[in-house]
MIVEX-7822 format. One record per atom (N, C-alpha, C, O): x, y, z. Coordinates in steps of 0.2 Angstrom, whole numbers, padded with zeros to 4 digits, always signed. Layout:
N
XYZ
...
This chain:
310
+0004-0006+0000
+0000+0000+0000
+0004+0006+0000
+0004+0011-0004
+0010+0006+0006
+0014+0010+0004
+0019+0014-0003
+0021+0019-0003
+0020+0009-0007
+0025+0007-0012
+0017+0012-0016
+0018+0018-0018
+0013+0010-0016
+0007+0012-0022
+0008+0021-0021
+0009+0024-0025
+0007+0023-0014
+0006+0030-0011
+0011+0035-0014
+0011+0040-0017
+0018+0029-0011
+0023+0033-0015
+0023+0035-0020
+0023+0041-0022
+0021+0028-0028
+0022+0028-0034
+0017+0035-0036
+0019+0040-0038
+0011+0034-0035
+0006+0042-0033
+0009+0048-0033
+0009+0052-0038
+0012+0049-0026
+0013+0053-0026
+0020+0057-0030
+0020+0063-0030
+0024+0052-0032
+0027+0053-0036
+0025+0056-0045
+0025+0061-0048
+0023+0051-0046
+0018+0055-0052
+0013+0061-0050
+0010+0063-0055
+0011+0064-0046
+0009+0070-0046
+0013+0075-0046
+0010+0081-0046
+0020+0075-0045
+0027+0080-0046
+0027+0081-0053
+0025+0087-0053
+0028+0078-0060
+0027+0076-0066
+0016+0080-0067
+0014+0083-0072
+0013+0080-0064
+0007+0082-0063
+0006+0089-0064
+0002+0092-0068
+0011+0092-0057
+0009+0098-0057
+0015+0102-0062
+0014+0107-0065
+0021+0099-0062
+0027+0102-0069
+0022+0104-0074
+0021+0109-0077
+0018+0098-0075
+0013+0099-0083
+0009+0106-0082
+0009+0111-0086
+0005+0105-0076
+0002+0111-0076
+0003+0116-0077
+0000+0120-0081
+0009+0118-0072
+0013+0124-0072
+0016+0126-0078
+0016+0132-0079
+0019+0121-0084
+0020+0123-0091
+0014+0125-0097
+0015+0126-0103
+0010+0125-0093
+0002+0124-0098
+0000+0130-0095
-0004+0132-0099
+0001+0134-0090
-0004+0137-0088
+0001+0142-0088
-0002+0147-0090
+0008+0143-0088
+0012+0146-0090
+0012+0149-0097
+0013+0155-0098
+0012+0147-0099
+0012+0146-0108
+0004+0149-0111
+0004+0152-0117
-0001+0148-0108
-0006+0151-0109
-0007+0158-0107
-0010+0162-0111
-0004+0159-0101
-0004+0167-0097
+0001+0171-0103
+0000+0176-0106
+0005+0167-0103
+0011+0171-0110
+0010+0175-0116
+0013+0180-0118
+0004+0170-0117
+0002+0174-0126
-0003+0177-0125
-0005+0180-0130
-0007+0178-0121
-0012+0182-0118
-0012+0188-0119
-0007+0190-0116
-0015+0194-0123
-0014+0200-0125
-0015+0202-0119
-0019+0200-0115
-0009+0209-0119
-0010+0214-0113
-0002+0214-0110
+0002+0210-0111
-0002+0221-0107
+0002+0224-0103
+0003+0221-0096
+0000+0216-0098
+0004+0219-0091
+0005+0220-0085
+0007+0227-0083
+0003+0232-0080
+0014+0227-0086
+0017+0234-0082
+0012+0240-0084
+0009+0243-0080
+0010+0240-0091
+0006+0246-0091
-0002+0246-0087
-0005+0251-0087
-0005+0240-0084
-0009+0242-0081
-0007+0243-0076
-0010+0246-0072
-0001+0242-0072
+0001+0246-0065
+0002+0251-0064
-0001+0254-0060
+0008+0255-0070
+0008+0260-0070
+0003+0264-0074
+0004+0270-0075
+0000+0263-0076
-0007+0267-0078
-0005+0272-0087
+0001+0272-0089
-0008+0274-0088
-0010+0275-0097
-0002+0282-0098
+0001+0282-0102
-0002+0285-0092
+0001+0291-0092
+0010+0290-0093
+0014+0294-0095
+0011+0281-0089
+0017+0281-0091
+0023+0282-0098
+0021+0283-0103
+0028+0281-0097
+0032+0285-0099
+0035+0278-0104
+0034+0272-0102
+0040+0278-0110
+0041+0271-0113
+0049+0269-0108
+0053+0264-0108
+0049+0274-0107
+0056+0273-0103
+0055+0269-0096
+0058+0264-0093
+0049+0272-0092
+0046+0269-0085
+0044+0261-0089
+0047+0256-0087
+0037+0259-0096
+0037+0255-0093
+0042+0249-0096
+0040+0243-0095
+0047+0248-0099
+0053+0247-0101
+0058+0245-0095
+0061+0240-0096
+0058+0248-0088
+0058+0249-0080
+0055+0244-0078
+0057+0239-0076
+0048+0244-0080
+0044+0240-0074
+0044+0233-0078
+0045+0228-0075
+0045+0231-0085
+0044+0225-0087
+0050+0222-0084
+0049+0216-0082
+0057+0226-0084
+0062+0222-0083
+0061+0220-0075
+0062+0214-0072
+0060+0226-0072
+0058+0223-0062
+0054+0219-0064
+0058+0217-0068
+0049+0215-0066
+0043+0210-0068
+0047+0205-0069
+0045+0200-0065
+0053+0204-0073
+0054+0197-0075
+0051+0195-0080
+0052+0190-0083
+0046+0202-0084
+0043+0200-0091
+0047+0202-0099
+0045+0202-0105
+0051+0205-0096
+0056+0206-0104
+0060+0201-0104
+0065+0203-0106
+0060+0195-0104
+0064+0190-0105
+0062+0188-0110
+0057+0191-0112
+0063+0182-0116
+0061+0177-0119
+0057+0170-0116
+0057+0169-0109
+0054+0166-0121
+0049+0162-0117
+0052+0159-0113
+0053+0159-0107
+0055+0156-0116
+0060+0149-0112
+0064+0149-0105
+0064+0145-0100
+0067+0155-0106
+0070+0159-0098
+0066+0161-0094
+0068+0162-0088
+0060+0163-0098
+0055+0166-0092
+0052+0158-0091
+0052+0158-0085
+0050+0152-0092
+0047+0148-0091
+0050+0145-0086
+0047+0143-0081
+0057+0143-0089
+0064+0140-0083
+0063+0143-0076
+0064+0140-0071
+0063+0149-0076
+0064+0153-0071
+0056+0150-0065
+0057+0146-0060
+0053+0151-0067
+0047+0151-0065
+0045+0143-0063
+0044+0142-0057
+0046+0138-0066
+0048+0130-0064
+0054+0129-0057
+0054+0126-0052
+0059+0134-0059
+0063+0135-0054
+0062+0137-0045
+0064+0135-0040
+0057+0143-0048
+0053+0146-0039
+0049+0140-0038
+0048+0139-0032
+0044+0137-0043
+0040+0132-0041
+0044+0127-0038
+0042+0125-0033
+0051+0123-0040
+0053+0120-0037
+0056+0121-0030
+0056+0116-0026
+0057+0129-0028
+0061+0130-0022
+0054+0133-0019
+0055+0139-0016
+0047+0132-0020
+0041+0133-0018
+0042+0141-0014
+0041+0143-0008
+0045+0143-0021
+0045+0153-0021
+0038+0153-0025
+0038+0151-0031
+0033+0157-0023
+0026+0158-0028
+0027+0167-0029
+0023+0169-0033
+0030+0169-0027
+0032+0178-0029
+0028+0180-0026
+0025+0177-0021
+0029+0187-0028
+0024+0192-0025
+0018+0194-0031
+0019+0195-0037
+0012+0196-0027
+0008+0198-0032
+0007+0206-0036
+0008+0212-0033
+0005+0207-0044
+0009+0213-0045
+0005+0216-0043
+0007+0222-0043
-0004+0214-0041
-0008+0218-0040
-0006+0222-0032
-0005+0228-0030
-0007+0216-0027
-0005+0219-0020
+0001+0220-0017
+0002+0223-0011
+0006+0218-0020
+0014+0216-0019
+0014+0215-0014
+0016+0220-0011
+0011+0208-0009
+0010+0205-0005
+0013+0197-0008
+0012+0195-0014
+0017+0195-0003
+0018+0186-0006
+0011+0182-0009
+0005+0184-0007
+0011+0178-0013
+0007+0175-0017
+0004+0170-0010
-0002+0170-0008
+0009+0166-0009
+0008+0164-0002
+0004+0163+0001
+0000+0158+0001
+0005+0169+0006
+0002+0171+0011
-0007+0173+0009
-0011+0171+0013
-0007+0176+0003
-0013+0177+0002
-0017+0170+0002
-0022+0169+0005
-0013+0165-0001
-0017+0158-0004
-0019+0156+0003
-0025+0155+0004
-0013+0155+0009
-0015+0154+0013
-0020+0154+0018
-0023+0149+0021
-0021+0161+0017
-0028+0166+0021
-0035+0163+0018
-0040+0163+0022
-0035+0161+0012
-0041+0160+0007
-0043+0154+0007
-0048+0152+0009
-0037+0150+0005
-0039+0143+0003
-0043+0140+0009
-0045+0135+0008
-0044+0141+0015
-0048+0138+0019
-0056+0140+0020
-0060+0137+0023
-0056+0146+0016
-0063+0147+0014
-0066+0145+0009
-0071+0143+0008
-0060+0144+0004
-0063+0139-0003
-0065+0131+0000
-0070+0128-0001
-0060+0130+0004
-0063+0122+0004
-0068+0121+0007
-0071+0116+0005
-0070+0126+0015
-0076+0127+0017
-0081+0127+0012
-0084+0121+0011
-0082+0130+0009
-0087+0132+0003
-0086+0124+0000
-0090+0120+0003
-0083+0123-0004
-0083+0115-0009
-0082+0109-0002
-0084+0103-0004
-0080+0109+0004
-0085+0105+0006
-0090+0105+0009
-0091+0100+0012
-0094+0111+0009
-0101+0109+0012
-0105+0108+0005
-0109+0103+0004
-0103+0111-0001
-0106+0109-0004
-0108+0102-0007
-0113+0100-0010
-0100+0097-0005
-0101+0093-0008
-0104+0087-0001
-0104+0081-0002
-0106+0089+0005
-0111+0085+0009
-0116+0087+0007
-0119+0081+0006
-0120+0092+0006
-0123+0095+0001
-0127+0090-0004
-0133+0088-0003
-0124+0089-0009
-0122+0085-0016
-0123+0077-0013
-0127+0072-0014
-0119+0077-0008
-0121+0068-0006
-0127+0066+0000
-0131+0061+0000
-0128+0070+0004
-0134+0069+0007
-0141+0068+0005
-0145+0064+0007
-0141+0074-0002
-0147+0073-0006
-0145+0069-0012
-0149+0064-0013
-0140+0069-0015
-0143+0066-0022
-0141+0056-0022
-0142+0052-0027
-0137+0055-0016
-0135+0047-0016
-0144+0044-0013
-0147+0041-0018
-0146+0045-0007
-0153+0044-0008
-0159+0044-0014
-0164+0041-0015
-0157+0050-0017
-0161+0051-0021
-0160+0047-0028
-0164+0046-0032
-0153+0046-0026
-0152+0040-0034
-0154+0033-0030
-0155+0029-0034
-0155+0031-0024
-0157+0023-0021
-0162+0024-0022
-0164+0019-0025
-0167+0029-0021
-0175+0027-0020
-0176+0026-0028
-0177+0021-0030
-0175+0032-0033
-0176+0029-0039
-0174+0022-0042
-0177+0019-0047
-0168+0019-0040
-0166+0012-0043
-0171+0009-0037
-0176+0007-0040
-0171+0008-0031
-0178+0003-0028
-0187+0005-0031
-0192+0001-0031
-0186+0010-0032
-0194+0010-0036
-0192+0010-0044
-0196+0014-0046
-0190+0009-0046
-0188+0008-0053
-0193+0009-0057
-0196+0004-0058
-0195+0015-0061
-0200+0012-0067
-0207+0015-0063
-0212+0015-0067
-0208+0016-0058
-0212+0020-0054
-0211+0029-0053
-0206+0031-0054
-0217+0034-0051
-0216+0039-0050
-0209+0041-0046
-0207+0047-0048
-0206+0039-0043
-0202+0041-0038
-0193+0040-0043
-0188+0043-0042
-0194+0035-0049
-0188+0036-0052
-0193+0042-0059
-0189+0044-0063
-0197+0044-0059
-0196+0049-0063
-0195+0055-0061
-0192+0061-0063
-0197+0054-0055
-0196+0061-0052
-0188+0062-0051
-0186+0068-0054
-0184+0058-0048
-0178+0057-0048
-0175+0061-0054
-0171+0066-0053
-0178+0057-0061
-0172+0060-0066
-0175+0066-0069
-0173+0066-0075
-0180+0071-0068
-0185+0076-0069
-0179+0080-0066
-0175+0083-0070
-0177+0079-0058
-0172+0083-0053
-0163+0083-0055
-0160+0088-0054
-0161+0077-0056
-0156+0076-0061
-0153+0081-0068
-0148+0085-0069
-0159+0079-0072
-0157+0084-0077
-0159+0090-0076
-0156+0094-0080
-0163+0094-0072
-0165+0100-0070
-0156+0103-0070
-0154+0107-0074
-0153+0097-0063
-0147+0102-0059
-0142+0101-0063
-0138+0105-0061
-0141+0098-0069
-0138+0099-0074
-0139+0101-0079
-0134+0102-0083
-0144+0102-0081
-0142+0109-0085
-0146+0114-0084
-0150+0116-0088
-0145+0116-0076
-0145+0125-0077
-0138+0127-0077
-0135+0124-0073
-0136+0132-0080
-0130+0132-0079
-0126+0136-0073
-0122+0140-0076
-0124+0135-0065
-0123+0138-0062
-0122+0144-0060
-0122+0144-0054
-0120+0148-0063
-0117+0155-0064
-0124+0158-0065
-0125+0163-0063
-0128+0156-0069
-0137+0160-0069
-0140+0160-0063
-0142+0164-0060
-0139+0150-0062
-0143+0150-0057
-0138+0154-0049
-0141+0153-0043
-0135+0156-0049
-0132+0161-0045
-0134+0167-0044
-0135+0170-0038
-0136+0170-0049
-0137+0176-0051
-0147+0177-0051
-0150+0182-0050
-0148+0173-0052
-0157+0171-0051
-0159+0169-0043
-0164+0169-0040
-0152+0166-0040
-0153+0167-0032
-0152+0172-0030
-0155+0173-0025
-0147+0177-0031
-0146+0183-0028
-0153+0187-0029
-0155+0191-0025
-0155+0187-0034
-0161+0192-0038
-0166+0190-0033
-0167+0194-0029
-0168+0185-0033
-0174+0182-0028
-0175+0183-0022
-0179+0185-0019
-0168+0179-0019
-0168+0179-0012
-0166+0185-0006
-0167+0186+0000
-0160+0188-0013
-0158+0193-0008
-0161+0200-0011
-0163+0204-0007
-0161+0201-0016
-0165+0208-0020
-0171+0208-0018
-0174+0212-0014
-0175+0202-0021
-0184+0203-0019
-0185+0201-0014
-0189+0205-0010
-0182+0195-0010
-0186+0193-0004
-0184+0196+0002
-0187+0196+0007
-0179+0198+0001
-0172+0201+0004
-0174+0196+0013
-0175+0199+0019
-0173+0187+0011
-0173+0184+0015
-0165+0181+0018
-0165+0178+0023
-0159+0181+0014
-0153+0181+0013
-0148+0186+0010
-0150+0190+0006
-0142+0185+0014
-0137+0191+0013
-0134+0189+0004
-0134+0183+0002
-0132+0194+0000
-0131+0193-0005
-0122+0192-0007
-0120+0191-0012
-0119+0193-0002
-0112+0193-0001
-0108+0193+0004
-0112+0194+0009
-0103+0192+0005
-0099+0191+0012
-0097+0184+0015
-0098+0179+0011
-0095+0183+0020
-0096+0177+0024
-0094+0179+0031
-0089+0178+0034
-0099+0183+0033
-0102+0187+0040
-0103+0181+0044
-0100+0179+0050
-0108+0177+0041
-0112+0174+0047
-0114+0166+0041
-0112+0166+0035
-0118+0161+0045
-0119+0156+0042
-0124+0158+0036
-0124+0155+0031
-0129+0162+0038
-0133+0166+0032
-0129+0167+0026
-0132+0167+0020
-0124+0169+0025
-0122+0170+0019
-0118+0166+0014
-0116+0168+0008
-0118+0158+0019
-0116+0152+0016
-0121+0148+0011
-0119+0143+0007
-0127+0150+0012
-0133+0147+0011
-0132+0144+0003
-0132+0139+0000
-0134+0153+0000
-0135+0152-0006
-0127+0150-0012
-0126+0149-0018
-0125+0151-0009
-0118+0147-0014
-0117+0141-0011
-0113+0137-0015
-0119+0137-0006
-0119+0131-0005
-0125+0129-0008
-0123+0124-0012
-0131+0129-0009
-0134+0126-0013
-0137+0129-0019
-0143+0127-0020
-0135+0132-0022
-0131+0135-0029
-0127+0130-0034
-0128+0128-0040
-0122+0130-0031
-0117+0126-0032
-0118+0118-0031
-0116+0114-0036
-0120+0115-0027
-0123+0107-0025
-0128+0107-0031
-0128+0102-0034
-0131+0111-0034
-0140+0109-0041
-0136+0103-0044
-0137+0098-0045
-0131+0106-0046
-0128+0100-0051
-0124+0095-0050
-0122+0091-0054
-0122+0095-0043
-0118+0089-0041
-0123+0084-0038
-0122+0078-0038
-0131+0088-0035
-0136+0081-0034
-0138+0078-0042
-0139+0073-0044
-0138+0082-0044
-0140+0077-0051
-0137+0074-0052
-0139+0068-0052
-0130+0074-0052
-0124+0067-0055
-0124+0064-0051
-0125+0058-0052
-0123+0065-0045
-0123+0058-0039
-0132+0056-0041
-0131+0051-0044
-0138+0058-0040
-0142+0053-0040
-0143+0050-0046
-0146+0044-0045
-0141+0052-0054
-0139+0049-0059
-0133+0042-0057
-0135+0036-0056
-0129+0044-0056
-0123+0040-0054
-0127+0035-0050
-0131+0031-0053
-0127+0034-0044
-0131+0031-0040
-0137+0027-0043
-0136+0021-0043
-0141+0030-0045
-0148+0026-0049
-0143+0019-0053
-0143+0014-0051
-0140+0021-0059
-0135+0017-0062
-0131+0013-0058
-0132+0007-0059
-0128+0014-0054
-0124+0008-0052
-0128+0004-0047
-0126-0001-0046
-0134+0006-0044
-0139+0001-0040
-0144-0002-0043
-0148-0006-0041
-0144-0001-0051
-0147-0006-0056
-0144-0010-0057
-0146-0015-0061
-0138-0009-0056
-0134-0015-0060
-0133-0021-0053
-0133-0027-0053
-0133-0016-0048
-0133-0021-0042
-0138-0024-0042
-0139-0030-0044
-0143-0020-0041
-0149-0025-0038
-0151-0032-0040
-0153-0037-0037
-0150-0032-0048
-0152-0038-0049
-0147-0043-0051
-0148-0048-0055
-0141-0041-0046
-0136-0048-0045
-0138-0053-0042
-0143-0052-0038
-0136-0059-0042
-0138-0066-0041
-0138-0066-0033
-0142-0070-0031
-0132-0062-0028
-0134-0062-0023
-0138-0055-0018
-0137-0053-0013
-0140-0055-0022
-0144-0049-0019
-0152-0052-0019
-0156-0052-0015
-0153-0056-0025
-0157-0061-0026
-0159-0067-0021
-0165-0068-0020
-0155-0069-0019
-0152-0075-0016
-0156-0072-0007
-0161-0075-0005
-0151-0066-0006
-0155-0063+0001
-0159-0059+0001
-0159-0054+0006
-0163-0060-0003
-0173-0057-0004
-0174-0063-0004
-0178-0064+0000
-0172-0069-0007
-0174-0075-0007
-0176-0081+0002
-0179-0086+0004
-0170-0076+0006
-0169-0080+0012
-0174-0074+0017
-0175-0076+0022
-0176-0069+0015
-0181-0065+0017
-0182-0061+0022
-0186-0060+0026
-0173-0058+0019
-0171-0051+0023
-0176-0047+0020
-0178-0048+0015
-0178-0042+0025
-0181-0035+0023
-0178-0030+0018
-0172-0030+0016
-0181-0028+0017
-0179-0024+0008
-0173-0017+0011
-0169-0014+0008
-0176-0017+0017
-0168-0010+0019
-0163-0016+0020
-0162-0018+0014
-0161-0020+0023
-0155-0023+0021
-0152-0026+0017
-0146-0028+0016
-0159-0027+0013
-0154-0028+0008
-0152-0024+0003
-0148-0026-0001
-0156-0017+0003
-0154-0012-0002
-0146-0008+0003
-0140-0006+0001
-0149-0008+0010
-0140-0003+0012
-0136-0007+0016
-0133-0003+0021
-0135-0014+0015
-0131-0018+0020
-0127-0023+0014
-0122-0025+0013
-0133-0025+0009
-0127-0029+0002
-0129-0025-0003
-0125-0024-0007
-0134-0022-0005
-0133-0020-0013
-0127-0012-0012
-0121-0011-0015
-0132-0008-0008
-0125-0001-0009
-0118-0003-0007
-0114-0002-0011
-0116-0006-0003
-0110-0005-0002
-0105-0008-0008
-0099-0006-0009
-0108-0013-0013
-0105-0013-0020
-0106-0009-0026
-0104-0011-0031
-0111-0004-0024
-0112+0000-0029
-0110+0006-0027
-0112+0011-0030
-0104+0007-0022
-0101+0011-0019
-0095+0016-0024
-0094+0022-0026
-0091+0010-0026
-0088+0012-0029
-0087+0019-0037
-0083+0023-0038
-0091+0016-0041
-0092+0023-0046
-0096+0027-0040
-0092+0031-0039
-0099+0027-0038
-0100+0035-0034
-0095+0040-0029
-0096+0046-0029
-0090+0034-0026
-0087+0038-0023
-0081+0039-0027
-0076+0040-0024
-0081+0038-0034
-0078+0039-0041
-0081+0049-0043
-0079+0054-0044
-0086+0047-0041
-0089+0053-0044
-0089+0058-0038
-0089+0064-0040
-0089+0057-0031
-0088+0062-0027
-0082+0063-0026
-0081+0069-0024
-0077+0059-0028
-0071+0061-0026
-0070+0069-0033
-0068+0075-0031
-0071+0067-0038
-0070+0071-0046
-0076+0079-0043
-0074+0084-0043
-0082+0077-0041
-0085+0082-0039
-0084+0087-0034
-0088+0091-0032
-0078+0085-0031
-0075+0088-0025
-0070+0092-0029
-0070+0098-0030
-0066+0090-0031
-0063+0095-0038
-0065+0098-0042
-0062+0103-0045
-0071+0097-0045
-0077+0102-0049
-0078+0108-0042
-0077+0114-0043
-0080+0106-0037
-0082+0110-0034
-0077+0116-0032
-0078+0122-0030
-0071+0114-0032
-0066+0120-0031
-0064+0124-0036
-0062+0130-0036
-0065+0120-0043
-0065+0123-0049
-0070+0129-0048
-0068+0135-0049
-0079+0127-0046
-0084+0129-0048
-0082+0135-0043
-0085+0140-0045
-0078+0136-0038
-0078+0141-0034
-0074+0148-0034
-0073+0153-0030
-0072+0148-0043
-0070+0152-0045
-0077+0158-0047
-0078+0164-0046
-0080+0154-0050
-0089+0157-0050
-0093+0157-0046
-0099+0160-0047
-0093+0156-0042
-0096+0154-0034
-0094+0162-0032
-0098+0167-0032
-0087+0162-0029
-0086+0166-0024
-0087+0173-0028
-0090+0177-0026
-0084+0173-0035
-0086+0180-0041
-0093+0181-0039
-0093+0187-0038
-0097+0178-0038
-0102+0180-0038
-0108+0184-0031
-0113+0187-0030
-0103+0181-0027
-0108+0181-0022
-0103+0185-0015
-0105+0186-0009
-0097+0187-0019
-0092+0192-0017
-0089+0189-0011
-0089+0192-0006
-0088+0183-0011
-0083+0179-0004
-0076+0179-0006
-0074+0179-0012
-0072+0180+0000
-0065+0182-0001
-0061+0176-0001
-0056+0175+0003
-0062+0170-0006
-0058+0162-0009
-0054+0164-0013
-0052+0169-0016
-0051+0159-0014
-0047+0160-0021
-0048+0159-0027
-0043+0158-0031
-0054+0158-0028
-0060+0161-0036
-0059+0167-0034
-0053+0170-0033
-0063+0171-0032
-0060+0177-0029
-0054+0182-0032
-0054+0186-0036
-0049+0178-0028
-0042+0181-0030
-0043+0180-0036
-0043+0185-0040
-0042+0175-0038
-0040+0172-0046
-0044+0176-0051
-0043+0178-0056
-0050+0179-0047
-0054+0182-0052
-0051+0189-0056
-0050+0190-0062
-0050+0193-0049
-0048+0201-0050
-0039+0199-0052
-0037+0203-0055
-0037+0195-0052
-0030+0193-0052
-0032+0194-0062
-0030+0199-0065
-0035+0188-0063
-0034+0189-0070
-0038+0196-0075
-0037+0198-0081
-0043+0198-0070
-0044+0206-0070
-0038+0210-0073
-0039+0213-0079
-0033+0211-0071
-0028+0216-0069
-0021+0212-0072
-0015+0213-0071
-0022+0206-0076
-0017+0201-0078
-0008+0201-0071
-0002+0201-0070
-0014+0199-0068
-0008+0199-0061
-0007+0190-0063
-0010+0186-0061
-0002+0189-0068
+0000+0184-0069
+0005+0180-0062
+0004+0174-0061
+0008+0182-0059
+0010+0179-0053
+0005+0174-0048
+0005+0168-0046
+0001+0180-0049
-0006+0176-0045
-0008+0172-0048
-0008+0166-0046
-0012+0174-0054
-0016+0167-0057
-0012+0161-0059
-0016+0156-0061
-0006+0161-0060
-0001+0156-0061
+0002+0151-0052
+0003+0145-0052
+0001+0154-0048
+0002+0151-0043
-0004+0148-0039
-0003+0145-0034
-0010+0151-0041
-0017+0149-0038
-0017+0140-0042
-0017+0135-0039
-0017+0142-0047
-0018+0137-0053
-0012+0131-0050
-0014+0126-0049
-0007+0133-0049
-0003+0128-0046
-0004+0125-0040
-0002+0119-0039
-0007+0128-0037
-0007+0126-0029
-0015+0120-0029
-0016+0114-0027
-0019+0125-0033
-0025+0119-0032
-0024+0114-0036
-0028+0110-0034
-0018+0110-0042
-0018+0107-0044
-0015+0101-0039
-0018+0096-0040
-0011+0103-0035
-0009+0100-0030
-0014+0098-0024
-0014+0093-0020
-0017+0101-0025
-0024+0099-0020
-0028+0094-0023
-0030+0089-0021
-0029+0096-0029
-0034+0092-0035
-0030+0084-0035
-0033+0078-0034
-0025+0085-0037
-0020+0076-0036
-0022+0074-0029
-0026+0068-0029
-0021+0077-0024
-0022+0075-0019
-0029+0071-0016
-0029+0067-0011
-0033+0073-0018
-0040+0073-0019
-0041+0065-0022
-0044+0061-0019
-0038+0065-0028
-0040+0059-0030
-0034+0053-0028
-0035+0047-0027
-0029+0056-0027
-0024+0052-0022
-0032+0049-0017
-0035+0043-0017
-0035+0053-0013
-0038+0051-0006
-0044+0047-0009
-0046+0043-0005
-0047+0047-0015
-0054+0045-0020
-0050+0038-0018
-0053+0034-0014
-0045+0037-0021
-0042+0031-0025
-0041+0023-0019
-0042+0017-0019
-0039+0029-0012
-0036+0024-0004
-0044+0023-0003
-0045+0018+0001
-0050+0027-0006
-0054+0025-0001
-0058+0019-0003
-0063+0017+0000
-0055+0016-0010
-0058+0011-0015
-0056+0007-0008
-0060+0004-0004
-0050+0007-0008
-0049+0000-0003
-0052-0003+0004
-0052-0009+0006
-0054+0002+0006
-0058+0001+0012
-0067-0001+0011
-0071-0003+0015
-0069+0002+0003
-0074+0000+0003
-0074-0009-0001
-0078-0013-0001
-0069-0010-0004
-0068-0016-0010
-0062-0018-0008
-0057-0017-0009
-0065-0024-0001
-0056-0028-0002
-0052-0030-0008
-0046-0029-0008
-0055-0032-0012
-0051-0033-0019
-0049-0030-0021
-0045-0033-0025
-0049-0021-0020
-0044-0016-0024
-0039-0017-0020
-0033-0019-0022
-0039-0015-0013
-0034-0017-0006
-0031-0023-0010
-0026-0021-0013
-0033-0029-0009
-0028-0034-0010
-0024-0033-0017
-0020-0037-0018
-0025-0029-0021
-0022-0029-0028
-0016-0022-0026
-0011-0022-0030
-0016-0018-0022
-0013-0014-0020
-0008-0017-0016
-0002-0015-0017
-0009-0021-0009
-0006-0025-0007
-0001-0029-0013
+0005-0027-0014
-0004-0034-0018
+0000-0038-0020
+0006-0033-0025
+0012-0035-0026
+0003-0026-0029
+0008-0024-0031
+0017-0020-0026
+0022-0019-0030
């Protein structure tokens, strides 16, 4: 199990390198000044000629990109050119509000939509799986970022029953956490429905309806816990959706995360910033699925024992 962890995390080094050259290489050719939106329309070609070379951006690509693998290597993230504060420091302060947010969302996401995908595969073919997949396709395709914007209108503009911004109080958690969850219960109760049809009518699921256990044990004692697996496939991936999605989450509903930052950052082409947000959650995101992967084992001795034997 160890040898496997290592091997892991080994290739997530190689993981976030990619990253970083992708995401690097993208910010590059991106039209736009830096220096000149700092120093402003008025500067002078001699000043911003000054500020590109302090930047580190009058170089060629390859020297700028070496350099920049370089501080990632000696986990130097700069300073930002918007705040010229460490990149750091800021990430630091935020990213625990980000994860807050992605994960209530994604208790959220599994409290409703794993239930809701068991009742539709045990009523199968009855009201309760249409209703299911009516609620399903709903939370995928509204697309988050309206339905964001249709919760602020509502709830905080007309009914004015919710704060529209901040993170004062639990009030103002509300609506970005179940905002953001619309489309993660659809795919968990989709996901779920699917994989407990495929169970239910296994031969031993059959077997113990036949010896005339109660229909709860046999739907949440033998059939879920092997229909477990693609779904906590699917929360693990929607646990990294959700931190993605919290770039549009917090833009919208003005929380100080690192959607947030990343936002105004690419605002103002503060490439430092949005190049080391990009980096940092890449590493969270491997690590995420690093943890998706250990958790097969604990539900499926057979992945364990295959992890073991390598």
């Amino acid at each position: 199990m160890w040898r496997y962890i290592l091997k892991r995390l080994g290739m997530m080094i190689f993981v976030v390198l990619g990253v970083a050259i992708v995401i690097f290489s993208i910010l590059y050719f991106v039209p736009g000044d830096p220096a000149q939106i700092i120093l402003g329309s008025t500067a002078t070609p001699e000043q911003l000629a000054a500020k590109r070379a302090e930047l580190g951006i009058d170089k060629p690509f390859l020297v700028q990109l070496g350099n920049f693998l370089l501080d990632i290597i000696h986990l130097d993230f700069g300073d930002s050119y918007m705040y010229g504060t460490p990149v750091i420091d800021e990430l630091m302060v935020r990213l625990p509000r980000t994860f807050l947010l992605a994960f209530l969302t994604i208790v959220v996401q599994t409290i409703i939509g794993i239930p809701l995908g068991i009742t539709a595969a045990v009523h199968a073919g009855k009201w309760q799986d249409s209703t299911s997949i009516v609620i399903s396709l709903i939370g995928i395709a509204i697309p988050s970022f309206w339905l964001s914007l249709m919760a602020v209108l509502i709830f905080s503009v007309k009914l004015r029953w919710l704060p529209a911004f901040g993170i004062d109080g639990w009030q103002n958690w509300i609506l970005p956490v179940l905002t953001g969850a619309l489309a993660g219960i659809g795919m968990n109760a989709r996901q779920t429905r699917a994989a407990m049809l495929d169970v239910i009518h296994s031969d031993y699921v059959t077997t113990a309806k036949a010896k005339g256990l109660n229909e709860h044990d046999v739907t949440y004692k033998h059939a879920l816990p092997n229909a477990l697996i693609p779904v906590i496939t699917m929360i693990g991936g929607s646990f990294a959706m959700a931190l993605g999605g919290a770039i549009v989450t917090e833009a919208v509903f003005v929380m100080p995360g690192v959607g947030l930052y990343m936002t105004n950052a690419i605002s103002n082409l503060d490439y430092v910033a949005v190049r080391s947000s990009v980096v940092i959650l890449s590493v969270f995101f491997s690590l995420i699925m690093l943890i998706t992967d250990l958790i097969y084992a604990f539900v499926d001795p057979r992945i364990k024992a295959q992890y073991i034997g390598r």
